[in-house]
N, C-alpha and C positions, 0 to 999 in steps of 0.2 A: 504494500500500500504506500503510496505516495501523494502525499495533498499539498495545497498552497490556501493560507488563508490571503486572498488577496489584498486586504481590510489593514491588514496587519503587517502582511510582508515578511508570514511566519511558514517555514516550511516542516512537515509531519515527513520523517520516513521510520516505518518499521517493517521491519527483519525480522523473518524465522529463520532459526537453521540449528544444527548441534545442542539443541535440546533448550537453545533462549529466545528471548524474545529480546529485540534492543529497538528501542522508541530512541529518535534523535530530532530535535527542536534547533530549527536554524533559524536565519533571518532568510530572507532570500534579498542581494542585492538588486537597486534601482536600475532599470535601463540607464543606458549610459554609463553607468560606473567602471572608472579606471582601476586597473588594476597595478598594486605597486612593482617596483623591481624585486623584490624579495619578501616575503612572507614566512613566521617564523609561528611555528603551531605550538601551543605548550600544550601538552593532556599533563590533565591531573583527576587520577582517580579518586572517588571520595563517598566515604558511607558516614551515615549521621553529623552531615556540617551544617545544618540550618545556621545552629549559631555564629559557626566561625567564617560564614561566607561573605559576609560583609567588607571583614576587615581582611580578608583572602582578595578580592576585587580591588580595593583600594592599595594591595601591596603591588598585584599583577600591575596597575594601573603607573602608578608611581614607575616602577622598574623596563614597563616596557614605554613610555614615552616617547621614546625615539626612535621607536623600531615599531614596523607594519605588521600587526599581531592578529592570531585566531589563539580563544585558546579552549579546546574540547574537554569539559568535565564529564566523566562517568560517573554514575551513579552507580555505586556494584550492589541497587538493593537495600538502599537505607527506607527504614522504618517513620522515619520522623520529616518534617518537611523541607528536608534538604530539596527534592524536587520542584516543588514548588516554586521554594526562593532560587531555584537555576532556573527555572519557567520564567520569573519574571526578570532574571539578567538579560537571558536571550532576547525579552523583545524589548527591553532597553536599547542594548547593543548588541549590533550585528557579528560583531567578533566573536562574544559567546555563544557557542555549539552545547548542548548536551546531549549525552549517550544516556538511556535509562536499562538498565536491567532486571528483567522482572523479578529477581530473587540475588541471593546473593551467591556471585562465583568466584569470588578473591582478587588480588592483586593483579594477578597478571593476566588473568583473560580482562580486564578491566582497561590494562596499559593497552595492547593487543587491540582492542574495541576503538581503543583513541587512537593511534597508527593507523589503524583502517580508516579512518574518518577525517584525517589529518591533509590539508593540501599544502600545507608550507612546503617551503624550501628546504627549511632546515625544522625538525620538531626535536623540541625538549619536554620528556617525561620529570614531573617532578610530584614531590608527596603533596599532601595537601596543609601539612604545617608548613610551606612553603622557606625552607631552611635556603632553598638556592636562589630566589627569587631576586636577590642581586647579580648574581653571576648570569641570569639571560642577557640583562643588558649591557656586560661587558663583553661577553662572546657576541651579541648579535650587532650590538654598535652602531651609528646611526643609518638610517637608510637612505 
């Protein structure tokens, strides 16, 4: 299944396959939109962050400034309304992608899920205490 709310300029894709179901909420870009010289994807997988997404956004945000960013959260299956508060990132801003899994699979089918969904150039897998969240934008440096 694949849909487009056009209203909204939000895009639905879910996926069967290997025994999950993965729901992914995009923005879809405006006609016309340029695309940068480099794009730098971060997946970060993430179970029960409702709370800490906030100040998770405001870190990614600060660190990638200067650099053309997506960055793909998984949800590997959180109970609490971590979904939700990634629903309403995504139709803030178009950079935010989420992955949803309908139960939980762990860590690495989770990274795995964000690779697959990733169109950067270059992507960086990082936890979701976000320990490296400086080091993106040394390595990816202005664009």
């Amino acid at each position: 299944m694949s849909e487009v709310n056009a209203a909204k300029n939000i895009g639905v894709v879910e996926t069967r396959g290997a025994g999950r179901l993965v729901v992914m909420l995009t923005a879809v870009p405006h006609a016309g939109q340029e695309e940068a010289a480099m794009l730098v994807s971060v997946v970060i997988p993430v179970l029960n962050e409702a709370q800490t997404l906030p100040l998770m956004m405001e870190r990614l945000r600060m660190s990638l400034r200067n650099v053309t960013w997506e960055v793909i959260f998984v949800d590997d299956g959180s109970t609490d309304e971590t979904y939700c508060a990634l629903g309403r990132e995504a139709v803030r801003d178009e950079r935010v992608k989420v992955v949803r899994f309908s139960r939980n699979f762990g860590h690495q089918a989770a990274v795995t899920a964000g690779l697959d969904f990733a169109n950067g150039d270059a992507v960086v897998v990082m936890d979701r205490d976000l320990q490296d969240h400086r080091a993106i934008a040394r390595y990816a440096g202005p664009v």
